[in-house]
N, C-alpha and C positions, 0 to 999 in steps of 0.2 A: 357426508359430514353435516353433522344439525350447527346450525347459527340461530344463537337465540339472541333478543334486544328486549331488555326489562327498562320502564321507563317510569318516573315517582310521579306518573300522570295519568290519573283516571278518566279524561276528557280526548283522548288521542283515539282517533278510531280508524287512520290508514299509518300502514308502517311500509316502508320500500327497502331493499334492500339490492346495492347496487357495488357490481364487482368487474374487475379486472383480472383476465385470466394470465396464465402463464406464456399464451402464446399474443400477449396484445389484444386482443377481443372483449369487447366491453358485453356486460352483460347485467339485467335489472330481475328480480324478482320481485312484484306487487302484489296488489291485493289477492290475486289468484291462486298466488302459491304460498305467500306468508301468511301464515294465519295466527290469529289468535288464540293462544294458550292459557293464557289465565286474567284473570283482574278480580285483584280483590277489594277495589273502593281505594286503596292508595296508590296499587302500582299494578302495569300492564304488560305483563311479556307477553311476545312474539316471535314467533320460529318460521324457518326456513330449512328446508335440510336441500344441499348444494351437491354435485356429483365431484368431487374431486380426482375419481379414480382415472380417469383418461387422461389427464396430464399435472406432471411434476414441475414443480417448480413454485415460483412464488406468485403466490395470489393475494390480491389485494380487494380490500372494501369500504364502503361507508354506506352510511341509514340516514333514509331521510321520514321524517314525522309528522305527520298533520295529524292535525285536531279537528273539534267542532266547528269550527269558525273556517278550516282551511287554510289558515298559517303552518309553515312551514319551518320549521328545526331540523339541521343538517350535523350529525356525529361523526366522526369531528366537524367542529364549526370552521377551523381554519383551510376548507377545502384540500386537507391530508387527507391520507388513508390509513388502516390498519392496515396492517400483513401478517400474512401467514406465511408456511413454507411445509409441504407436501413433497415427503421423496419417502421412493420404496429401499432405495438404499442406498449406502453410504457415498457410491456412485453419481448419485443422482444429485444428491446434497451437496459436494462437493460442485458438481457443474454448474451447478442453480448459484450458488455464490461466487464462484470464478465469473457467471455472467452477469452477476451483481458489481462486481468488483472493476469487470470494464466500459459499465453504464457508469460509475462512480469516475472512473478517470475521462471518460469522456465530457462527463457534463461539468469535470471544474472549473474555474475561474481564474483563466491562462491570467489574468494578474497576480495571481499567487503563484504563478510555477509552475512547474508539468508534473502533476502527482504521480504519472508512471517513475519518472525518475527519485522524486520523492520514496514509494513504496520499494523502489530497489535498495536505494541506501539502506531504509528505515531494515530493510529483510535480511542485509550484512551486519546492522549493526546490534540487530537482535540476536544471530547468530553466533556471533564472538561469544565462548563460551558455554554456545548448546540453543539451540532455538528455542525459548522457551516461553513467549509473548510476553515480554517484560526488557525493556530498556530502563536503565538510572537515568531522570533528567533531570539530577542535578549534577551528573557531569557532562563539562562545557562538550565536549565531542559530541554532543547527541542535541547540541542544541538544532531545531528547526525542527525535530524527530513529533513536535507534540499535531503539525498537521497532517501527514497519515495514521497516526494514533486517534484522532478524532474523527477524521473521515473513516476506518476500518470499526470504527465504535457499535455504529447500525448494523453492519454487517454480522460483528461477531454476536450482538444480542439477539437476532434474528437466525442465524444457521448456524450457532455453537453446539454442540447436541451430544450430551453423557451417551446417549442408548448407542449412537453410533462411535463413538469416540474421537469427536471432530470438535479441535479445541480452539481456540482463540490463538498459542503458537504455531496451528495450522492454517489458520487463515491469514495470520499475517505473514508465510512461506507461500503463503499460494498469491498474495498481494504483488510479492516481488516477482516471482514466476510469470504472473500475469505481464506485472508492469512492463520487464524484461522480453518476452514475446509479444505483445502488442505494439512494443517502439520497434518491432524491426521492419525494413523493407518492405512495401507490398508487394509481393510475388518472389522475393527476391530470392535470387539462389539457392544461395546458404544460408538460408534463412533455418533456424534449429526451432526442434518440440521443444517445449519448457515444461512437459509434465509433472502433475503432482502425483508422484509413485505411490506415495502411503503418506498416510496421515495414526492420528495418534499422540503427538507430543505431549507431553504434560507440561504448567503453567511452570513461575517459578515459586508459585504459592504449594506449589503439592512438590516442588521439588526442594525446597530451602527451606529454612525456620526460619522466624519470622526478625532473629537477632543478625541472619545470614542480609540481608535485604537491606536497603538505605531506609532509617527514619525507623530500622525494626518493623518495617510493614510491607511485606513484599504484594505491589499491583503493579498492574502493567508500564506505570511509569515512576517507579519504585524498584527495580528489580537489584539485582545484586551487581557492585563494582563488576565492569570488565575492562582490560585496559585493550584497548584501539589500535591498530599499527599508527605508529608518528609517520606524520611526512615528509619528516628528515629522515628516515631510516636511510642503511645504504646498504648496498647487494646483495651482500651475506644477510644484515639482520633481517633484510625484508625477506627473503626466500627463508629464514631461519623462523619467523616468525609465523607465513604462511604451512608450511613443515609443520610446526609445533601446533599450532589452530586449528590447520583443518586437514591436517595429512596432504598439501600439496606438494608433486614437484614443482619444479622451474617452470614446465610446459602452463601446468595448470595457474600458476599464480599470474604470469603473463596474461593470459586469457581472464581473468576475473579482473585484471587490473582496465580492460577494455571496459568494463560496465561505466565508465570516468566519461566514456562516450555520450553518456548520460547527465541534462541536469546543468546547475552553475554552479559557482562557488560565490554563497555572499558574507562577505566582512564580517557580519552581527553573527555569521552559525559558524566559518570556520577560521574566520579571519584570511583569509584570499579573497584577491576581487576578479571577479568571474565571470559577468552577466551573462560574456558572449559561452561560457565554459570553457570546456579545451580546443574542441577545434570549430565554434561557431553553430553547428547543427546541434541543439541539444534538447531533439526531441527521438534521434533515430538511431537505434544498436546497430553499429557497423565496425567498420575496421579502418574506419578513418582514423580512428585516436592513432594507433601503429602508423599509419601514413605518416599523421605529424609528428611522430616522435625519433624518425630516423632520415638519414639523408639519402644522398645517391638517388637516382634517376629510373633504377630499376630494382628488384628484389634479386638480381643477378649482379650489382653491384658487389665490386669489395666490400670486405666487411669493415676494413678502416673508412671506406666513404659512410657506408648506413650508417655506421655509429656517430657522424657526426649529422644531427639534425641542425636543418637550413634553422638560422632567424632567432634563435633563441637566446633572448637576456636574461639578464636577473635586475630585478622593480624590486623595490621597497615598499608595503603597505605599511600606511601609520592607522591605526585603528584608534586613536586615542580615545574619538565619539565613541567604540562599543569598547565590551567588556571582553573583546578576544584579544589574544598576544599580537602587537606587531608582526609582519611578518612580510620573508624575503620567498617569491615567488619567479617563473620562470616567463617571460611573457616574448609572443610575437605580436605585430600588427601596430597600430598606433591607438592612440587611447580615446575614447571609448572602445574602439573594436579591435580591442586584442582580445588573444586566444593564452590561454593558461594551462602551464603543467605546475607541478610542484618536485621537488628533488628527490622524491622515491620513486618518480614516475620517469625521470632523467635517469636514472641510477639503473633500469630496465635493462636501458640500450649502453649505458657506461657504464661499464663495471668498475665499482668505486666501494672503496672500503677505508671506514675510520683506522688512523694511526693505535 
């Protein structure tokens, strides 16, 4: 690959060019190998040509400039880099940003939250309706939805790619995927693959008209009403609704409702107060959520013991300070550290159905 650097400076006479490979390795090219290609009195470029062929993935750079004097100009100035991204196939491409995407959750800002669990949400609630990289966030159900939206932003502009067919509804599927297998156990048993099978989705800009979309503008946080399962549902609607959504049985929808494993519930996005979440751990995919959700002593228990889970009341949230509905919640523990379900999630283990 040639890397050329044009500069609107006639007095420049060393260029350097200094990169980051795909596997961590730092690497400079100077006067020896960049050279000069032209200057015509206003402006000077310089060329390097780099081997990218022996490894895929993301490469990263910046140029540093001296002049006559020996001062030094560094592009970018705020000690960033460019990037690039080099993959022979759609395989490759896909890899390269799934390792993008768990250097992303690694490096966030645990005062904001755990973005694995973030990117799981954000990957359901995109999903309602067809995966299509586009959530409505003006409605209230998606509030909090705008910070894996903006963290998944760099990603999608850097390894979104027409030639391969790798869209921005694939990345933000491959986000949850991620987020989902990275919280699980380390070593742990049952620990499951979270593969991305196949890629391809299209936005909901190539899939809707633009009168289809909130605001008449379908972008990624614009996309078209989807309504949300409520967390009041009860037995039947929930398993009716799952059914009607995503083609699940009983067995499947149980098992998707464990992702709650994940993550809090705060006031301002869903109106539940949550910090500790549901059952205090709310960085690791396990099957503690099921633990808390049923009684008895063993899983050989009667089934009238399981169905009644130890400890659980019903709290009152007043939200009056945000803009979410009051709301009546299922809590253990004493306050601060309680653990939180909501009445779809009670409704699993009791089968309960509106008059």
């Amino acid at each position: 690959m040639l890397m050329s650097a044009t500069a609107l400076d006639d007095n420049l006479n060393r260029v350097r060019f200094l990169f980051r490979l795909p596997n961590g390795t730092r690497t400079s090219y100077g006067d020896a190998v960049a050279s000069q290609v032209s200057n015509n009195g206003d402006q000077t470029t310089w060329e390097v040509a780099v081997d990218t062929t022996v490894l895929s993935g993301k490469y990263r750079y910046r140029i540093e400039m001296r002049d006559d004097n020996n001062n030094m100009v560094e592009y970018p100035s705020n000690s960033t880099w460019f990037d690039f991204v080099v993959a022979d196939t759609a395989a490759e491409l896909v890899a390269a940003a799934r390792e993008e995407i768990a250097g992303i959750i690694d490096d966030f800002d645990d005062d904001l939250g755990n973005l694995a669990a973030k990117f799981v949400r954000h990957g359901f609630h995109d999903c309602v309706g067809g995966c299509d990289g586009c959530v409505d966030m003006t409605n209230g159900d998606n509030a909090g939805l705008d910070i894996p939206i903006a963290s998944l932003e760099p990603v999608v502009n850097l390894y979104a790619h027409p030639g391969y067919g790798f869209t921005r509804a694939d990345i933000w599927v491959l986000a949850a995927l991620e987020g989902a297998s990275g919280s699980q156990p380390d070593g742990g048993a049952d620990n499951r693959e979270f593969a991305m099978d196949w890629i391809g989705r299209p936005t909901c800009e190539t899939l809707n008209t633009a009168e289809e979309c909130i605001d008449e503008l379908c972008t990624q946080d614009r996309g078209p009403h989807r309504d949300l399962p409520s967390p009041n549902l009860d037995t039947k609607e929930l398993l009716e609704y799952f059914e009607t959504e995503f083609g699940f049985d009983e067995r499947d929808t149980v098992a998707i409702m464990g992702a709650h494993t994940l993550g809090k519930l705060y006031p301002e996005n869903s109106g539940y107060d949550g910090l500790n979440g549901w059952l205090g751990n709310t960085r690791q995919l396990e099957n503690g959520y099921y633990e808390d959700l049923v009684g008895g002593a063993a899983a050989t228990d009667a089934v009238e013991e399981l169905m009644k889970g130890s400890g659980w009341e019903m709290a009152f949230v007043n939200n009056e300070n945000f803009t979410t509905p009051n709301r009546w919640q299922w809590e253990r523990g004493t306050n601060p550290n309680h653990f939180v379900m909501v009445n779809s999630e009670t409704y699993v283990v009791n089968c309960m159905q509106s008059a």
